[in-house]
C-alpha positions in Angstrom: -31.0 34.5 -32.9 -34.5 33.6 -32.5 -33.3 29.7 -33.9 -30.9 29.7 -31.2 -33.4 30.4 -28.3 -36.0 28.1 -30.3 -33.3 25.2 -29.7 -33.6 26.2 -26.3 -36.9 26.4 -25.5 -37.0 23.1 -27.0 -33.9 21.1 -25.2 -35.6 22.5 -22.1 -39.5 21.6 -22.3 -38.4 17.7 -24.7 -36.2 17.1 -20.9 -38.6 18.7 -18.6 -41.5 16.1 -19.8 -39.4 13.4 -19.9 -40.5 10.4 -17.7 -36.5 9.7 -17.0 -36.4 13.8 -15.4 -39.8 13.5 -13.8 -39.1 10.3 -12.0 -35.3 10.9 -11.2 -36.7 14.3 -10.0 -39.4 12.6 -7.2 -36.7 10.1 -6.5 -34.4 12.9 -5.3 -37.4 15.2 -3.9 -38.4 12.1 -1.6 -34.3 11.4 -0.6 -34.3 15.1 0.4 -37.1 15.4 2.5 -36.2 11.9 4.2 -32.7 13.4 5.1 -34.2 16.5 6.4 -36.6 14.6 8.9 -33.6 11.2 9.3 -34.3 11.5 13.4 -37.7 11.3 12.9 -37.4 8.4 9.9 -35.0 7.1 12.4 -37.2 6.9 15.4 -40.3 5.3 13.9 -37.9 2.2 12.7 -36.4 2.4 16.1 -39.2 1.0 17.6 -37.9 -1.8 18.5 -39.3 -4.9 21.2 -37.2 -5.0 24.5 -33.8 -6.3 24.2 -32.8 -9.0 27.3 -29.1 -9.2 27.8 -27.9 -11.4 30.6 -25.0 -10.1 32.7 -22.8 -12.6 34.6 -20.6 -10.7 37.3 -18.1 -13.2 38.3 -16.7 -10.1 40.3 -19.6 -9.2 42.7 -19.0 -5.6 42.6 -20.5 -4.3 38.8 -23.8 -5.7 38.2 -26.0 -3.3 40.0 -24.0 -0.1 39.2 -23.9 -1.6 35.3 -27.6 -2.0 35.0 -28.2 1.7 36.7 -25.8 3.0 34.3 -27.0 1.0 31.2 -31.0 1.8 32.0 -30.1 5.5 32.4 -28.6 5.5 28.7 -31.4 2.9 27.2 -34.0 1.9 28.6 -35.1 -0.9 25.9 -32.8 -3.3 27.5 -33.6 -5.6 29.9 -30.5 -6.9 32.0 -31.1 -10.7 33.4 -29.0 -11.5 36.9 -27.9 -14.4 38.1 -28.1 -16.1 35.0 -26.6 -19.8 34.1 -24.0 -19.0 31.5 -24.6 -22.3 29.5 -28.4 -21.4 30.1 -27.9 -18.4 28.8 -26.1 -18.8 25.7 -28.2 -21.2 24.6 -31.2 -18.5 24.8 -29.1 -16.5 22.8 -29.3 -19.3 19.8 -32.4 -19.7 19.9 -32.9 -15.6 19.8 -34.7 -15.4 22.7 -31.6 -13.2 24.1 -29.7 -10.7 22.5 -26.0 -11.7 24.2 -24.3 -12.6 27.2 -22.1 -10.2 28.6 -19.6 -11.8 31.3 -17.8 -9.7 33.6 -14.6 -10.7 35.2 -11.5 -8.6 37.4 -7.7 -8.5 35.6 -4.7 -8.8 38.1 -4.9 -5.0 38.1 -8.3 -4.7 39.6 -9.7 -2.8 35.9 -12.9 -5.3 34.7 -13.0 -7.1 32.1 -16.0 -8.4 30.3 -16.6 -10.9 27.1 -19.6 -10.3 25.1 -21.4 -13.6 23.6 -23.7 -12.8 20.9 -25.6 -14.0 17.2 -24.8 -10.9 16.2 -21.6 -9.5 16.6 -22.0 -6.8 13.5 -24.5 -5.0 16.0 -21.9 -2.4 16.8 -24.2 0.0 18.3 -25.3 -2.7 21.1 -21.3 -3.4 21.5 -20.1 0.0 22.0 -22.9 1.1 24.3 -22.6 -2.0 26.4 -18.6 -1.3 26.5 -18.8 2.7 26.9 -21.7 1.7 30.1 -19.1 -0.9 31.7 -16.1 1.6 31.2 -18.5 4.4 32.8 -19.0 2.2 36.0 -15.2 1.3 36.4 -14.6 5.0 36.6 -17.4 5.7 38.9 -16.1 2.5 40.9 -12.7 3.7 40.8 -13.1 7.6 42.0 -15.5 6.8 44.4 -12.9 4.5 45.9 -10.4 7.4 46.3 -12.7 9.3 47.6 -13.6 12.5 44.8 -16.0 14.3 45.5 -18.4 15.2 42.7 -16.8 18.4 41.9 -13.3 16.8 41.4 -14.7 14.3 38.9 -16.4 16.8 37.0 -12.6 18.4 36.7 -11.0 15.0 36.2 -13.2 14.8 33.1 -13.4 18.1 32.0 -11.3 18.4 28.9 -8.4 20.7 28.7 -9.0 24.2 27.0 -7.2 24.5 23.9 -7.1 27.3 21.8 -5.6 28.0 17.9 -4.4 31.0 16.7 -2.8 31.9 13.4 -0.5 34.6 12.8 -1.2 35.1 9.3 -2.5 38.6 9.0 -6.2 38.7 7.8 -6.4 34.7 8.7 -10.2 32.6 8.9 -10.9 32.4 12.5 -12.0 28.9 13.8 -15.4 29.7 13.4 -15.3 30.9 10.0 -13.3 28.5 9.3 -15.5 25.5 10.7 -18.5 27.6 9.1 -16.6 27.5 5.6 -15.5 24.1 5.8 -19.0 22.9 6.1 -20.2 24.9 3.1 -17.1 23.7 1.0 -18.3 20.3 1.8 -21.8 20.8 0.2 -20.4 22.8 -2.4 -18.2 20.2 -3.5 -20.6 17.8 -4.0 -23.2 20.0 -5.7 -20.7 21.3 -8.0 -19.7 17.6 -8.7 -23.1 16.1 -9.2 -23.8 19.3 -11.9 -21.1 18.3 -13.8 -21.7 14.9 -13.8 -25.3 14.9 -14.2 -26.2 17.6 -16.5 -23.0 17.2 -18.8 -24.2 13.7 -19.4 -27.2 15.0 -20.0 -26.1 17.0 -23.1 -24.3 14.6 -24.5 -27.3 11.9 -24.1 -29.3 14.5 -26.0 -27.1 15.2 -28.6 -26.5 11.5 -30.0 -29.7 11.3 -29.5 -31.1 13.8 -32.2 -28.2 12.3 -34.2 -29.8 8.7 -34.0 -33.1 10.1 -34.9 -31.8 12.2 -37.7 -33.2 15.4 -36.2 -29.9 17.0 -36.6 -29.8 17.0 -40.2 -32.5 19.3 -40.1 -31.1 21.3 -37.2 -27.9 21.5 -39.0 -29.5 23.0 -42.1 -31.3 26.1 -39.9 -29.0 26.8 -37.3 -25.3 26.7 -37.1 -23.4 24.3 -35.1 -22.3 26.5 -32.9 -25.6 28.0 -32.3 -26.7 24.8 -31.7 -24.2 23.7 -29.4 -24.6 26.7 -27.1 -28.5 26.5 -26.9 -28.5 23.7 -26.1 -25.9 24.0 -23.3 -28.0 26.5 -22.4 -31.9 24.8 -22.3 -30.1 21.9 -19.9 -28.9 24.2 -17.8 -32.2 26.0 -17.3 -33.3 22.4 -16.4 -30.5 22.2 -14.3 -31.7 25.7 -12.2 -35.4 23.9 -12.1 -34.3 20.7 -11.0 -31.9 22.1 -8.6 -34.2 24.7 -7.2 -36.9 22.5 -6.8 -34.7 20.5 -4.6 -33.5 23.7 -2.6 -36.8 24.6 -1.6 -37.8 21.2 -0.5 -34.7 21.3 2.1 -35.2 24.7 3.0 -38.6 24.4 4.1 -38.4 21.0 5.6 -35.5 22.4 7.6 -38.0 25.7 8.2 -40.1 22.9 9.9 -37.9 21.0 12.0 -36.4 23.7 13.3 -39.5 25.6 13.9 -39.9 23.7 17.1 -36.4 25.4 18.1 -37.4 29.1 17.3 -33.8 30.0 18.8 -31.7 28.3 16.5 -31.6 30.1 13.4 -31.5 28.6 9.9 -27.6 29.1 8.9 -27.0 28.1 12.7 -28.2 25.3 12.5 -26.0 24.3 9.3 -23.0 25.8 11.5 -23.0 28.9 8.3 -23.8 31.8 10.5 -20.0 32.5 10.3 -19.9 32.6 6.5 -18.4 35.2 4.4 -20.8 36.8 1.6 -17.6 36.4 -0.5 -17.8 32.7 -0.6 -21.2 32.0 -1.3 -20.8 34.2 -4.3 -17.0 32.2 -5.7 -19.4 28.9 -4.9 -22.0 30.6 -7.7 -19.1 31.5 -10.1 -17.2 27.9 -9.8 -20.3 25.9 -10.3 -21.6 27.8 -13.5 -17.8 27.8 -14.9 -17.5 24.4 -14.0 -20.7 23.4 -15.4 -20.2 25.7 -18.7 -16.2 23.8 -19.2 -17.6 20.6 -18.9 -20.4 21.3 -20.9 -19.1 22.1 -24.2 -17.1 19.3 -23.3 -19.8 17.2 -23.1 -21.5 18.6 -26.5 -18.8 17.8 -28.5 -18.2 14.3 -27.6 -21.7 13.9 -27.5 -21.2 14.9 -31.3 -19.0 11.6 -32.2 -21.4 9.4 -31.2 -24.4 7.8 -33.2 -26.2 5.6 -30.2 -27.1 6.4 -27.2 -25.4 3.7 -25.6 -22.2 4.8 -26.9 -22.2 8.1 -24.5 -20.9 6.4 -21.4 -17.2 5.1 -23.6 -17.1 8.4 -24.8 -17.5 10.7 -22.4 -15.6 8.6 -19.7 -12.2 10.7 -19.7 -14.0 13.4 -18.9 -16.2 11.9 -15.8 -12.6 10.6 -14.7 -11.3 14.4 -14.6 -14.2 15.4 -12.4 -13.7 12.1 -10.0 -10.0 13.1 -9.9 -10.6 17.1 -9.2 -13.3 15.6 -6.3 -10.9 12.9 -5.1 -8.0 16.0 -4.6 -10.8 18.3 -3.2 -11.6 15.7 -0.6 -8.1 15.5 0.0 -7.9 19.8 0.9 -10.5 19.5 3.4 -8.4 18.3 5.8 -4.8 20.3 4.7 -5.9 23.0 1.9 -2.6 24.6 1.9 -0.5 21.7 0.2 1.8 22.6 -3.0 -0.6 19.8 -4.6 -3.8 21.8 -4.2 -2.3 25.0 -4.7 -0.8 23.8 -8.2 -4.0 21.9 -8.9 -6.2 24.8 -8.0 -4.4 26.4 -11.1 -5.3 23.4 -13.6 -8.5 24.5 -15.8 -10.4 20.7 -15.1 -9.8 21.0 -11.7 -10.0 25.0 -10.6 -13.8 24.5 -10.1 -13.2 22.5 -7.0 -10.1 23.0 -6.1 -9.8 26.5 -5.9 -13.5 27.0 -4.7 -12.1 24.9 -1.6 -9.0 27.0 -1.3 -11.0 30.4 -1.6 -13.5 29.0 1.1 -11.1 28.1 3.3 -8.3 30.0 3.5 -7.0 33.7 2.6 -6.5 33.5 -0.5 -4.4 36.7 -2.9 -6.7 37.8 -4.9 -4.3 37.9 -7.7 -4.3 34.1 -7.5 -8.2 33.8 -7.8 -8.3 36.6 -11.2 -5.6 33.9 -12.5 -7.6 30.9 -12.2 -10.6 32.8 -13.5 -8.5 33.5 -16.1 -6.8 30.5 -17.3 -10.3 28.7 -16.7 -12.4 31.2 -18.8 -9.5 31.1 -21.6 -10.2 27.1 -21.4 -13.9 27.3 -21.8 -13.4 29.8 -24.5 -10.7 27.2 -26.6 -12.8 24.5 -25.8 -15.8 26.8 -27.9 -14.0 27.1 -30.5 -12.7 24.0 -30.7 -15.5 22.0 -29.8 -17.5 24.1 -32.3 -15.6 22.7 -34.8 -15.4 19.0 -33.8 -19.4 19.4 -33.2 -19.7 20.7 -36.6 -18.5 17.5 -38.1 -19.0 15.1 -35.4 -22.6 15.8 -36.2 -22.5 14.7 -39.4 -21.0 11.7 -38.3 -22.8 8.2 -38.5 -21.9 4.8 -37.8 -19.9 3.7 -34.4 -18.1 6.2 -32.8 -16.8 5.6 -29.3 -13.1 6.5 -29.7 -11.4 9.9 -29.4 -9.5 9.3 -32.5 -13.2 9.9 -34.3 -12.1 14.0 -33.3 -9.6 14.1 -36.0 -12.5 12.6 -38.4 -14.7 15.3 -37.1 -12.2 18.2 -36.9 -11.8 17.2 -41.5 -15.6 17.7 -41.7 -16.1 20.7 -39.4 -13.4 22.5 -42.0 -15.0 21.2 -45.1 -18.5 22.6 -43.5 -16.9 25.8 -42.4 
């Protein structure tokens, strides 16, 4: 035992220094914090110089109410009146002006307006220029049938509609919004885990193998041993890594909303509605998840004698976890389909797919114990087999980068056993 946990100690500290894991690590610690403070990132590019826009009302009857409108929504414009149209287009090469926007009446009296500009893939400027002239057209239009300001506020004001499920025991629409939002992160974290850190192991493995530091591994520690520690040293990287980037969020969030001492932290993610019960499935998927793929990973990590071989090899198994997160993506929107129910029940995918149905919907628990089931009997075959494929496989040199190289190891596991 004390080999096994020296393997450990080992995988974890060789990563840990690693300029790859220190860099990758800064790289994501800097992505977080810019996501936590985007308005603020946002607003320092957002300085931007005045932006002239010249409005031609061929109709009389908009111009005035338009720029009102438009400077009450953003103020860095600056409309130009009475402008000559070929004048003004010609500004508008030379980028002097952002755009023309000319306003004319259909036969139906509703305005219509045609927007000249350099840059028509500015679809913020577009929209708020269209939403602004479709604002003054209904102010134009009510105040011509004479509503008062309380009628227009009704005219607007949307109709209430309310959903109720019968289901006994049924998510209500908070808890439902609440767990939808968590499902989302989960989904991704779960997925980035396996598709980080499994690649990780196997990277690790063939690369002992290419500098022949598993022949003396092989001859102090079993295979098995070995494969397990070191499934076990990445994924205490994994919890460092991981944690490290949980605590930058949490306290840059702390800190932005710190100015809002009312709105309290799960609030403000919209998981104040959220169930105990799923944060603690969302623990037990991504370490299941992580542990399948895993020995997965350390096994076919095992065929391979280069480094540059991993991505061939362990490319069926990245396209199970983009086909389980495809699905899961799928759920979000209709988690009660007799696709993700079955799928929820297939070992690759259960991780996400029945994570998003637990989170989501009323689940039997009966259905849950089975996929915990049928999932921990996977992980458990896969051990056993993988054990002996990795017992071989890392005794095998030369190119590998087919699967067919798991008969060749599964002949030399047996001889070894």
């Amino acid at each position: 035992m004390r080999n096994f946990w020296i393997v450990t100690k080992h995988t974890f500290l060789t990563k840990l220094k690693t300029k790859s894991f220190l860099i990758s690590t800064g790289i994501m610690i800097v992505i977080v914090l810019i996501l936590a403070n985007l308005n603020t990132v946002i607003d320092m590019f957002n300085q931007e110089k005045q932006r002239t826009v010249a409005v031609i009302d061929k109709t009389g009857e908009y111009i005035d109410l338009f720029e009102n409108q438009l400077m009450q929504t953003d103020n860095s414009f600056t409309i130009v009146k009475d402008a000559n149209e070929l004048e003004a287009i010609e500004k508008v090469k030379s980028g002097e002006w952002e755009g023309v926007l000319t306003i004319t009446i259909q036969g139906s009296g509703i305005p219509e307006a045609v927007y000249q500009s350099m840059k028509i893939s500015d679809e913020s400027t577009i929209r708020l220029l269209q939403s602004t002239l479709t604002e003054v057209k209904n102010q134009k239009f009510t105040e011509e049938i004479q509503l008062d300001a309380m009628q227009i506020a009704e005219l607007y004001t949307p109709a209430a509609f309310k959903v109720v499920s019968l289901e006994e025991n049924a998510k209500s629409a908070s808890e439902l919004n609440a767990a939808r939002g968590l499902v989302y992160v989960m989904l991704f974290v779960i997925y980035f885990i396996v598709i980080g850190y499994a690649g990780m192991i196997a990277s690790e493995v063939a690369s002992e193998k290419t500098s022949r530091v598993m022949e003396i591994l092989v001859s102090s520690i079993s295979p098995v041993k070995q494969m397990f520690a070191k499934i076990l040293g990445i994924a205490c990287l994994s919890f460092v890594q991981m944690g490290a980037f949980l605590l930058v969020g949490y306290f840059s969030i702390r800190n932005l909303i710190g100015k809002q001492d009312e709105i309290d932290f799960l609030q403000f993610f919209g998981f104040d509605g959220m169930k105990l019960s799923t944060i603690v499935y969302a623990v037990i998927f991504a370490l299941l998840g992580y542990l399948f793929y895993a020995v997965m990973a350390a096994f076919l990590g095992s065929l391979v004698s280069r480094v540059e071989d991993i991505q061939p090899m362990i490319t069926p198994m990245t396209m199970l976890v983009v086909v389980a997160f495809v699905i899961s993506m799928f759920g979000l929107g209709n988690p009660d389909t007799i696709l993700i129910q079955i799928c929820s029940f297939i070992p690759p995918f259960t991780p996400l797919i029945m994570f998003l149905r637990v989170g989501m919907l009323d689940v039997p628990f009966w259905e849950v114990g089975l996929s915990l089931i049928l999932l921990l009997a996977s992980i458990i075959l896969l051990a056993v087999l993988g054990a002996k494929i990795y017992r071989g496989g890392v005794l095998m040199y030369g190119k590998g980068t087919s699967l067919k190289d798991l008969k060749h190891a599964l002949t030399l596991g047996k001889k070894e056993s």
